[in-house]
C-alpha positions as a printed NumPy array, in Angstrom:
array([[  0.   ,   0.   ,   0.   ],
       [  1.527,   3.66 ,  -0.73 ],
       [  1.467,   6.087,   1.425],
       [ -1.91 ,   8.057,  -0.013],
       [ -3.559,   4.701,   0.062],
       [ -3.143,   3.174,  -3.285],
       [ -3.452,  -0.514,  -4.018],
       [  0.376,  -1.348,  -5.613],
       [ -0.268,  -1.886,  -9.443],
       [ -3.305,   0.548,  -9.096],
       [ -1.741,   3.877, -10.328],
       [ -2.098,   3.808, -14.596],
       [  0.633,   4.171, -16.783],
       [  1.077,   7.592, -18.231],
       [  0.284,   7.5  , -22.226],
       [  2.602,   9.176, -24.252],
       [  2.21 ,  11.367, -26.507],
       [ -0.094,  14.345, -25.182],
       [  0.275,  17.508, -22.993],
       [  1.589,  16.373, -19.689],
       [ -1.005,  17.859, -17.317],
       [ -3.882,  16.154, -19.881],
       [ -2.163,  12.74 , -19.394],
       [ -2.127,  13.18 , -15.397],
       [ -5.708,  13.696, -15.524],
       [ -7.412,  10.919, -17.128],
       [ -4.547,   9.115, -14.67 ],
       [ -6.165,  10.868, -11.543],
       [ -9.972,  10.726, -13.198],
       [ -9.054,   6.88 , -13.559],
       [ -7.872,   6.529,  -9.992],
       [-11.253,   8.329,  -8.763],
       [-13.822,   6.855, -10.682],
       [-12.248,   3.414, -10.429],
       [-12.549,   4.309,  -6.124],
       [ -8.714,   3.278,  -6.045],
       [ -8.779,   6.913,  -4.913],
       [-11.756,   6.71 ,  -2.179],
       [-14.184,   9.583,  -1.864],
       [-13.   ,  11.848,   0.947],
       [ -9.349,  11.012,   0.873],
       [ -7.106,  13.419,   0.801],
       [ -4.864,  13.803,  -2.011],
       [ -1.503,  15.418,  -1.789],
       [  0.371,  16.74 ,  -4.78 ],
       [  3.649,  15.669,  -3.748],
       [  2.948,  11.864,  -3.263],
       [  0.829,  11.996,  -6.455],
       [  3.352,  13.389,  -8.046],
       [  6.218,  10.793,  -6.932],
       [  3.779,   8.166,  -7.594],
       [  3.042,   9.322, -11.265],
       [  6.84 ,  10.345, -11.882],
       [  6.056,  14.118, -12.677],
       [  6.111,  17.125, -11.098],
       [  3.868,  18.647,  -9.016],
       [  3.237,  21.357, -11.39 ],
       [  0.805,  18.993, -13.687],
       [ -0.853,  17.363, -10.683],
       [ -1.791,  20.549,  -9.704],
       [ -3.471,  21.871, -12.769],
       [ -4.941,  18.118, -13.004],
       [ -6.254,  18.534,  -9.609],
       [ -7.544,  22.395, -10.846],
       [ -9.393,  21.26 , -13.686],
       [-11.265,  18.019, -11.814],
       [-12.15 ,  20.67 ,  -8.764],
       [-13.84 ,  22.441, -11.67 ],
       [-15.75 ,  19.134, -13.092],
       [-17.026,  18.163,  -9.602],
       [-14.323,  15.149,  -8.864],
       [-12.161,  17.077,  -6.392],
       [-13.056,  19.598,  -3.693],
       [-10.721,  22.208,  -3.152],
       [-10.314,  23.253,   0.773],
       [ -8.285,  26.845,   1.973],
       [ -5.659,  26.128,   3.917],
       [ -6.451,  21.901,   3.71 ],
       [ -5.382,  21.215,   0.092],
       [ -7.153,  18.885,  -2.456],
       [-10.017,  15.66 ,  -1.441],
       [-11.524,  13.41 ,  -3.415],
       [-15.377,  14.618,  -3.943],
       [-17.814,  13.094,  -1.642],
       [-21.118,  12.675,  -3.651],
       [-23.925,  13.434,  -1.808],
       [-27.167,  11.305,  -2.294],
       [-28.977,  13.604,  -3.878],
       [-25.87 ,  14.3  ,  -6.217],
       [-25.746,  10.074,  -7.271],
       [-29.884,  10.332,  -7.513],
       [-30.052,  12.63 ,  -9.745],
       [-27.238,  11.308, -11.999],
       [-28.439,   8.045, -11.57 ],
       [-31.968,   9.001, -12.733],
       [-30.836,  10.717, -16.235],
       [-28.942,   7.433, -16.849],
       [-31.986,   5.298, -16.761],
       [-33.853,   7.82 , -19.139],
       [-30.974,   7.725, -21.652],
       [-30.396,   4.288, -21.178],
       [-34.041,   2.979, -21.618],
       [-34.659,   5.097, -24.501],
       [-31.332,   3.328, -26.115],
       [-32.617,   0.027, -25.554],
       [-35.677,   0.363, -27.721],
       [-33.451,   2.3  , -30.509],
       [-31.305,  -0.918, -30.031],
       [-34.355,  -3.39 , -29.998],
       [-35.461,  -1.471, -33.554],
       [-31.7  ,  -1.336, -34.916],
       [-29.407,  -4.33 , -33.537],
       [-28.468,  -6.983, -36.213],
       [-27.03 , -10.215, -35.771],
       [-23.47 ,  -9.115, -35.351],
       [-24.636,  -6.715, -32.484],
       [-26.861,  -9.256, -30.404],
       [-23.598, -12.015, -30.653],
       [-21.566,  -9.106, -29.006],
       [-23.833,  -8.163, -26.463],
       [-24.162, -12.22 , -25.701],
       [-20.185, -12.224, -25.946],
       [-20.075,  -8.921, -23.337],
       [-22.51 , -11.212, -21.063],
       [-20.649, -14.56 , -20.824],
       [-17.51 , -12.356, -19.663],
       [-19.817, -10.358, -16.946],
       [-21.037, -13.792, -15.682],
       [-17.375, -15.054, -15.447],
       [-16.363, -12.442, -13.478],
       [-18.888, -11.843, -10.716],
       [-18.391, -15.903, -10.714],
       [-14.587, -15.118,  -9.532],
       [-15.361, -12.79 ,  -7.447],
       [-13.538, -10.022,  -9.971],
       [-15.432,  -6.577,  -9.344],
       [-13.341,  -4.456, -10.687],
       [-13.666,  -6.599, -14.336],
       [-17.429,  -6.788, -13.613],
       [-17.698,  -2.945, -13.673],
       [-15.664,  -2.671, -16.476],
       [-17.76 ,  -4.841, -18.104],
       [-20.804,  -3.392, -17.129],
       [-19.799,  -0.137, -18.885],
       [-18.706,  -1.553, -22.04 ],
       [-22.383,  -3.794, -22.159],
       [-24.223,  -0.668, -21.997],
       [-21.605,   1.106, -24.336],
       [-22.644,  -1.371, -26.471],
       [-26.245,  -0.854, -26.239],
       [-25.58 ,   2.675, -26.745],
       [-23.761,   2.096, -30.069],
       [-26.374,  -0.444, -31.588],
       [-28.798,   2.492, -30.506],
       [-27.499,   4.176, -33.378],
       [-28.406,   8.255, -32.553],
       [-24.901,   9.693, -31.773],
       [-26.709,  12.676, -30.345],
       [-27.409,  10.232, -27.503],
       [-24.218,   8.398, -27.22 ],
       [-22.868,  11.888, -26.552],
       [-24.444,  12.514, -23.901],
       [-24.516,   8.92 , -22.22 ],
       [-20.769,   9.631, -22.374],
       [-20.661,  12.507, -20.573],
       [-22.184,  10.403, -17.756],
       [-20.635,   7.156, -18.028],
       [-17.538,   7.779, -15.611],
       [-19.755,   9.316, -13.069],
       [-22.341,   6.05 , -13.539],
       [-19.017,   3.899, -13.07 ],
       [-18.307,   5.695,  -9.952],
       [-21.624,   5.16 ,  -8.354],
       [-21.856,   1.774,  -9.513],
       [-17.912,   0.295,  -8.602],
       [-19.781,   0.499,  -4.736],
       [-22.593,  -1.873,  -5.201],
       [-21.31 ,  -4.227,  -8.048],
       [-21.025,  -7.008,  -5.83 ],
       [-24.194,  -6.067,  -4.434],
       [-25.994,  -6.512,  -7.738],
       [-23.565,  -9.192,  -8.664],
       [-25.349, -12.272, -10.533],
       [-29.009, -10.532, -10.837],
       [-27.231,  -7.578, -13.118],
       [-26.474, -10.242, -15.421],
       [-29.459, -12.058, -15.23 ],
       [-31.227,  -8.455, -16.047],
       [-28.716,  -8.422, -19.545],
       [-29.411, -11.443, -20.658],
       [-33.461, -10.636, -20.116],
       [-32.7  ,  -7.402, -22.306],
       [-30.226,  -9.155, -24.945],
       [-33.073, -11.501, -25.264],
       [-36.05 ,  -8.154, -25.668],
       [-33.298,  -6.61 , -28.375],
       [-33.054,  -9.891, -30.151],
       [-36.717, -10.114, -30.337],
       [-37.299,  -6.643, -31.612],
       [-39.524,  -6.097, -28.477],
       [-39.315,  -2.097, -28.269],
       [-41.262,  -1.993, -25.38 ],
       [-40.239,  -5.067, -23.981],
       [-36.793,  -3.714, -23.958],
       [-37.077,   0.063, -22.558],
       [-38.973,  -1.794, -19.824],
       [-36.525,  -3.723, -18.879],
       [-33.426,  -1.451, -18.883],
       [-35.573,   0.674, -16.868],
       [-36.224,  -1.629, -13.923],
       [-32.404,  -3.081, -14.399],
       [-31.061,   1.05 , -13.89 ],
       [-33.537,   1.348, -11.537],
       [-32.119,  -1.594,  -9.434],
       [-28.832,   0.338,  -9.424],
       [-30.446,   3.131,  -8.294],
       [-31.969,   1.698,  -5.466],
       [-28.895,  -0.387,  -4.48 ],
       [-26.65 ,   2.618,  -4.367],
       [-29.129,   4.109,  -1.814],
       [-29.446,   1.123,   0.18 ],
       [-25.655,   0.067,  -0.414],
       [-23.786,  -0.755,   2.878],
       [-21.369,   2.306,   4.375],
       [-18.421,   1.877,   4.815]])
């Protein structure tokens, strides 16, 4: 464990090329949304630095730009914390996911071919593997790239758009209760893989409502740490 509480291995290689204090972000936005940086815990610009193998200079402008964004509170005379999302902050999110989301599902369920249901079945088998060992971190990664996926077969890039500009945040409220959900979030794909294979329109917004509104609920009623 280092000394601001990282897991060894967690802390991302820097990609090359790119303006330094770009790459340090999506390094520190990783680290928070992933929870390897926790919500509340302090972050200090020197360690993050050292750990990264920069200067401070870029970690602070990283740490600047997610303050603005809402990932980072900025304290006077305390320094840098992860955000601490309030409930009302993860309902609301939460909520415009599941409208997005269910409206994708029937533009999938009208649009998907072949190709499209075999990857969403593909996305599914790798899901179930990994809540079967016990792997949360793959299981949320997963998670994100099966509703990626329905976003894409959706085929309206207006709303991919803006289901991207959520889909870190939903990550971050869902890395908490993925074991919570565990098996039954599967189950709920395959239900929907099944709606989208059947061209069931309605079928299918129905579902991916009740399966975002699970999430919603289970963040709410998730255990505290």
């Amino acid at each position: 464990m280092l000394s601001t509480g990282l897991p060894q291995g967690a802390v991302p290689k820097l990609e090359r090329p790119g303006p330094l204090r770009d790459r340090v972000y999506e390094a520190l936005l990783e680290l928070i949304t992933t929870r390897s940086l926790r919500p509340g815990q302090h972050l200090v610009e020197s360690e993050l630095a050292g750990h990264l193998g920069v200067s401070r200079q870029p970690v602070r402008e990283a740490l600047q730009r997610l303050n603005t964004e809402g990932w980072v509170d900025l304290r006077p005379a305390q320094g840098a914390f992860v955000h601490e999302p309030t409930e009302e902050e993860a309902d609301q999110l939460l909520t415009v996911r599941t409208l997005l989301e269910a409206e994708a599902a029937r533009l999938a369920a009208a649009n998907a071919g072949t190709p499209g249901v075999a990857a969403l079945e593909e996305l599914c088998v790798e899901g179930e593997r990994a809540v079967a060992a016990d792997d949360v971190e793959a299981a949320v990664i997963l998670n994100a790239r099966f509703h990626a996926k329905v976003m894409e077969l959706a085929g309206n890039t207006v709303l991919a758009e803006l289901a991207g500009q959520v889909d870190r945040r939903v990550r971050w409220y869902y890395a908490p209760v993925a074991r919570q959900r565990g098996r039954q979030s599967w189950i709920e794909h395959r239900e929907l893989i099944a709606a989208i294979k059947g061209r069931d329109e309605q079928l299918a917004t129905r579902i991916m409502r009740d399966h975002t509104e699970h999430t919603r609920k289970s963040y709410h009623e998730r255990p505290r740490d």
